[in-house]
C-alpha positions as CSV (number, residue, x, y, z in Angstrom):
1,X,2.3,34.9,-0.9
2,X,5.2,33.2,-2.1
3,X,5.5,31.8,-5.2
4,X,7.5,29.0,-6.9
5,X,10.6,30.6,-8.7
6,X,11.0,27.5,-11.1
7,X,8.8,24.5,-12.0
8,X,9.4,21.5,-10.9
9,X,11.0,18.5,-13.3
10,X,8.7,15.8,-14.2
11,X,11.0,13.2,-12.6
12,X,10.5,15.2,-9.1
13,X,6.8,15.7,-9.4
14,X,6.4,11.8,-10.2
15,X,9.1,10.9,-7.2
16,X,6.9,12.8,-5.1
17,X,3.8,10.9,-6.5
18,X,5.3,7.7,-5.8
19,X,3.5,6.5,-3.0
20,X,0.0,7.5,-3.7
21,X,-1.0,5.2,-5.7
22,X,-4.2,2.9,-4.5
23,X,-3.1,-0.1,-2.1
24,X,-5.2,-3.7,-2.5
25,X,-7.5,-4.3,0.5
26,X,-6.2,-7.2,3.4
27,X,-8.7,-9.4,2.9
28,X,-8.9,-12.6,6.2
29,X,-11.0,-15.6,6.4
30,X,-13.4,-15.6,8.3
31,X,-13.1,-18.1,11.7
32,X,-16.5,-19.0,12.0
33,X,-17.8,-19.4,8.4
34,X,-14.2,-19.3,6.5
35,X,-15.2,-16.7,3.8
36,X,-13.4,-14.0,3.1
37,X,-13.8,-10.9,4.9
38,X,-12.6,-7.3,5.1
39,X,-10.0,-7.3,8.3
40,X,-10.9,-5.7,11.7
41,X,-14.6,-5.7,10.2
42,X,-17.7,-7.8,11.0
43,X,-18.5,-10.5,8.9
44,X,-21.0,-9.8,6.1
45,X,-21.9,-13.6,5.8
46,X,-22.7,-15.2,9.1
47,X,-22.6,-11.5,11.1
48,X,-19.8,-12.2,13.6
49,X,-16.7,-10.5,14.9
50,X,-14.5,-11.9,17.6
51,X,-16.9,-14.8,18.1
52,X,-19.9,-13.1,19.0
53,X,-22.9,-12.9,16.7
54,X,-22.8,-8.9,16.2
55,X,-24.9,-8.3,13.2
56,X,-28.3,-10.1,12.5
57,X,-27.8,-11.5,8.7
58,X,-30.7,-13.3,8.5
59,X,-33.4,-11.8,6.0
């Protein structure tokens, strides 16, 4: 196995590291009851997606 002749500099490692970092969720409104609502997701409020009724909210 081979392994790493030198370590790596802090200012590679963190270059590297750049990009994971945790992105905010797109959050859309809702068409039929205009809250907000996770993207490409069913709406956890009235229950539809795409204009269909796909999830029974009602308690």
């Amino acid at each position: 196995m081979p392994n790493p002749k030198r370590r790596h500099s802090k200012k590679r490692t963190s270059t590297r590291r750049a990009h994971d970092h945790l992105k905010t969720p797109s959050i859309a409104k809702c068409p039929h009851c205009h809250e907000p609502k996770l993207a490409h997701r069913a709406c956890p409020h009235c229950g539809y997606y795409k204009g269909r009724a796909v999830v029974d909210t009602e308690a």
